[in-house]
C-alpha positions as a printed Julia matrix, in Angstrom:
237×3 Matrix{Float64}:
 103.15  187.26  169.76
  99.99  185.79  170.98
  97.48  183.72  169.5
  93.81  183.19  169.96
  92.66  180.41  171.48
  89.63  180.14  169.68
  90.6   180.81  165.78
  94.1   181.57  166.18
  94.81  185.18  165.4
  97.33  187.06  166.58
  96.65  188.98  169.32
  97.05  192.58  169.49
  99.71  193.64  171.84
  97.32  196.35  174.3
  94.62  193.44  174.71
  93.6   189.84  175.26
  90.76  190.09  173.32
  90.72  188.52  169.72
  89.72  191.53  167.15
  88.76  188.53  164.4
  86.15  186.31  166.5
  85.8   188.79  169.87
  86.94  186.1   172.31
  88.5   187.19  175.69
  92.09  185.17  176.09
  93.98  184.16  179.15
  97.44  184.99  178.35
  98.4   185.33  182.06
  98.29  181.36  183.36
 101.14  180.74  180.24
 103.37  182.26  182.7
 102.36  181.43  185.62
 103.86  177.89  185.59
 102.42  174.66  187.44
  98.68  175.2   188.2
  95.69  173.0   188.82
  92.1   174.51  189.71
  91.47  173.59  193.11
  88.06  172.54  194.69
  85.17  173.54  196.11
  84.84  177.07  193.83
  85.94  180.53  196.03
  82.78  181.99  198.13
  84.02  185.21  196.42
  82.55  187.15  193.63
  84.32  188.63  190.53
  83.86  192.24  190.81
  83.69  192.53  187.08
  81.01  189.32  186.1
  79.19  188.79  189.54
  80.0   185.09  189.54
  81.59  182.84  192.09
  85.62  182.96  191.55
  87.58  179.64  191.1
  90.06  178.9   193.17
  93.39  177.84  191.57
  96.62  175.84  193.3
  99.83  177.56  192.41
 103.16  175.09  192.52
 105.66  177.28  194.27
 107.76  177.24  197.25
 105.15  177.43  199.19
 101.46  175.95  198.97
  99.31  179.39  196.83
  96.01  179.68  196.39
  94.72  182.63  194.55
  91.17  183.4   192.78
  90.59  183.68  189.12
  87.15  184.6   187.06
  86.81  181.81  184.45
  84.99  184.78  182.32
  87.41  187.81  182.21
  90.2   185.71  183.61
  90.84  188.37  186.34
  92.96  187.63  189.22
  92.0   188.3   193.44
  95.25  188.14  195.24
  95.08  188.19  199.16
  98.37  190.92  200.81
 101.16  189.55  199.73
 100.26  187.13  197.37
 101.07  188.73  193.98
 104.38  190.08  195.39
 105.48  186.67  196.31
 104.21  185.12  193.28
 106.12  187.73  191.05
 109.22  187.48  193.3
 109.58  183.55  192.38
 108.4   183.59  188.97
 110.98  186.84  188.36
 113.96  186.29  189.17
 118.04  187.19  188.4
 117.33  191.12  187.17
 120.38  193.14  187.89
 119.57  196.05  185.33
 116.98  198.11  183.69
 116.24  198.17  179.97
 114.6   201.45  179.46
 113.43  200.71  176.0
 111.97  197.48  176.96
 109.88  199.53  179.48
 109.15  201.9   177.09
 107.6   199.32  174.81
 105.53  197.83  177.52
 104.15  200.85  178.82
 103.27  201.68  175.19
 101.36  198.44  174.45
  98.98  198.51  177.92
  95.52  199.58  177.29
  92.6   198.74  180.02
  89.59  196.61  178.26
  87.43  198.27  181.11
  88.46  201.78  181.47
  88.23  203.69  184.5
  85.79  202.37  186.83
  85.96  201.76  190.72
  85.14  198.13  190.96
  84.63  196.63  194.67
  86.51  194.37  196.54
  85.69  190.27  196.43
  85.55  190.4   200.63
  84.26  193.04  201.95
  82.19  194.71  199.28
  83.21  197.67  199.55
  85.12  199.92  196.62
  88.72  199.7   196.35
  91.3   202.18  195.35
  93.19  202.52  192.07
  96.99  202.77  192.67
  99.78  202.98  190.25
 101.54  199.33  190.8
 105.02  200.51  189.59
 106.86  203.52  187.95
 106.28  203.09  184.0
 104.5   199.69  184.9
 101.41  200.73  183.02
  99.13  198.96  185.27
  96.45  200.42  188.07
  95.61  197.72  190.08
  92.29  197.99  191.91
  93.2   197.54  196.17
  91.63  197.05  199.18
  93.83  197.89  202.11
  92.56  195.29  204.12
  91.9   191.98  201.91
  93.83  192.35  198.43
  94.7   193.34  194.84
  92.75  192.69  191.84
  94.31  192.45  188.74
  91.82  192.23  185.33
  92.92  189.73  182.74
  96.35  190.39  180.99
  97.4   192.38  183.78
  99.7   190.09  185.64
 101.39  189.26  182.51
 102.33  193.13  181.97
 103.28  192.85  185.68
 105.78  189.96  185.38
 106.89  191.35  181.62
 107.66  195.43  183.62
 109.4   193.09  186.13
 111.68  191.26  183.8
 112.43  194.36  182.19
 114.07  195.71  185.01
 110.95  197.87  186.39
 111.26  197.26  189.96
 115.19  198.56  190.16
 113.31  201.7   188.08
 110.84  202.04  190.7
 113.07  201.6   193.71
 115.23  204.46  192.13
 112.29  206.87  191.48
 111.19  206.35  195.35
 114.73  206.86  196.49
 115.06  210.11  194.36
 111.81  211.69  195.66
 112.72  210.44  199.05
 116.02  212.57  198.62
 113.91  215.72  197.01
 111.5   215.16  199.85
 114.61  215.15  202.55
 116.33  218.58  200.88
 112.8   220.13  201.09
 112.41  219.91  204.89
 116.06  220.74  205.46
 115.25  223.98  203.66
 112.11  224.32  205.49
 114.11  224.36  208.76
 116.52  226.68  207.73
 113.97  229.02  206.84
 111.96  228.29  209.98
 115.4   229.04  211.58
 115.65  232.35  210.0
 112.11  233.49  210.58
 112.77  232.7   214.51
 116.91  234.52  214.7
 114.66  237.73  213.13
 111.64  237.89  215.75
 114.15  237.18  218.87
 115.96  240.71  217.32
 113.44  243.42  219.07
 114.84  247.07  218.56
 118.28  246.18  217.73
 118.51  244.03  220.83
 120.4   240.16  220.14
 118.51  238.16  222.73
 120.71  235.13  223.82
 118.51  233.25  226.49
 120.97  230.37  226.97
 122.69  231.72  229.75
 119.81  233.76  231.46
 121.47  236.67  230.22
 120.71  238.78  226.87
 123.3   240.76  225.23
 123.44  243.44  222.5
 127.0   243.47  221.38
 129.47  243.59  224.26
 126.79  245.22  226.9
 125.25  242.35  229.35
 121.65  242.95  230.54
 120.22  241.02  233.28
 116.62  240.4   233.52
 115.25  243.82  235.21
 117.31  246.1   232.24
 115.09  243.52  229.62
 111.72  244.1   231.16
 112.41  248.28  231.41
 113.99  247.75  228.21
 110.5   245.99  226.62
 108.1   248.5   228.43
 109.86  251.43  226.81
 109.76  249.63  223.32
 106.06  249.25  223.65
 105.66  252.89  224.62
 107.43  254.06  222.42
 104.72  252.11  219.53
 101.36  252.16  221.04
């Protein structure tokens, strides 16, 4: 468990904030390995505080800069950042641990509710989405620029990721994909169906493949079918 890093109480599990002295904790940079904050500060707002974003230096693989808010300790990630950053930080998960997932979902609890926030870029609001099945975290995304995760998010992200939760979600998209695939099959058969009933007009089995139609073993060619249709529709209207 977590302590605080101002009169060091034990965290709650749902939240970085201390319930003794109120303070808001970064618990997310203690995983996130190597990092140093890198200069000039980010010409980017937080979308939660309003102030200019600080711009940290990742040591990975490759050279990764991402944004944090030295109030709420929320993260900006541009596309593709987080994903790569959870990739090499997570690694060697070959199964799923359903309880583990259970516990995680159980523990996550938003500090902010539900509120559109708007994106560090381009201002404009972004679009809560579901990061991963039984992840417990909506992440806040702008199609075009990035993710923003708020403080103790990333660290539910890497924990649902060690647990097993991306195999979970890969299997929940391949079953609906499946569901999905035996939906329009039956679609088409129906659709299939529907068409085999209208091509039968009074009794009549039309097969147009051959430029013939037949209705059992008599062949009609084209003149019989058009007397054949102006008597049906006589004999209606």
């Amino acid at each position: 468990m977590a302590n605080c890093s101002n009169c060091a109480a034990p965290l709650p599990k749902h939240t970085s904030f201390c319930t003794y002295c109120k303070t808001k904790n970064d618990v997310d940079l203690k995983g996130l390995g190597d990092h140093v904050v890198h200069k000039p500060d980010s010409k980017r707002f937080c979308p939660r505080c309003e102030i200019p974003l600080q711009t940290l230096k990742v040591n990975s693989k490759e050279k990764l800069y991402i944004e944090q808010c030295k109030d709420c300790f929320g993260f900006f990630f541009d596309l593709g950042e987080l994903e790569y950053l959870v990739s090499e930080s997570v690694t060697n998960v070959f199964e799923i641990d359903h309880k583990r997932l259970g516990n995680i979902v159980g523990n996550c609890n938003s500090d902010y509710g539900v509120k559109y926030i708007k994106c560090p870029v381009c201002d404009k609001f972004m679009n809560r989405i579901n990061f991963g099945a039984r992840s417990g975290v909506i992440i806040d995304k702008c199609k075009d620029h990035g993710i923003w995760l708020d403080g103790g998010e990333l660290k539910q992200i890497m924990e649902w990721t060690k647990a097993g939760g991306k195999l979970f979600d890969n299997e929940k998209k391949n079953e609906a994909k499946k569901i999905a695939d035996l939906k329009e099959k039956q679609m088409r058969r129906d659709i299939a169906i529907e068409q085999a009933k209208t091509d039968q007009i009074g009794g009549y089995n039309f097969n147009s493949g051959h430029g013939n139609y037949t209705s059992g073993s008599q062949i009609f060619g084209t003149d019989d079918i058009v007397s054949l249709l102006i008597k049906f529709v006589r004999k209606f209207f």
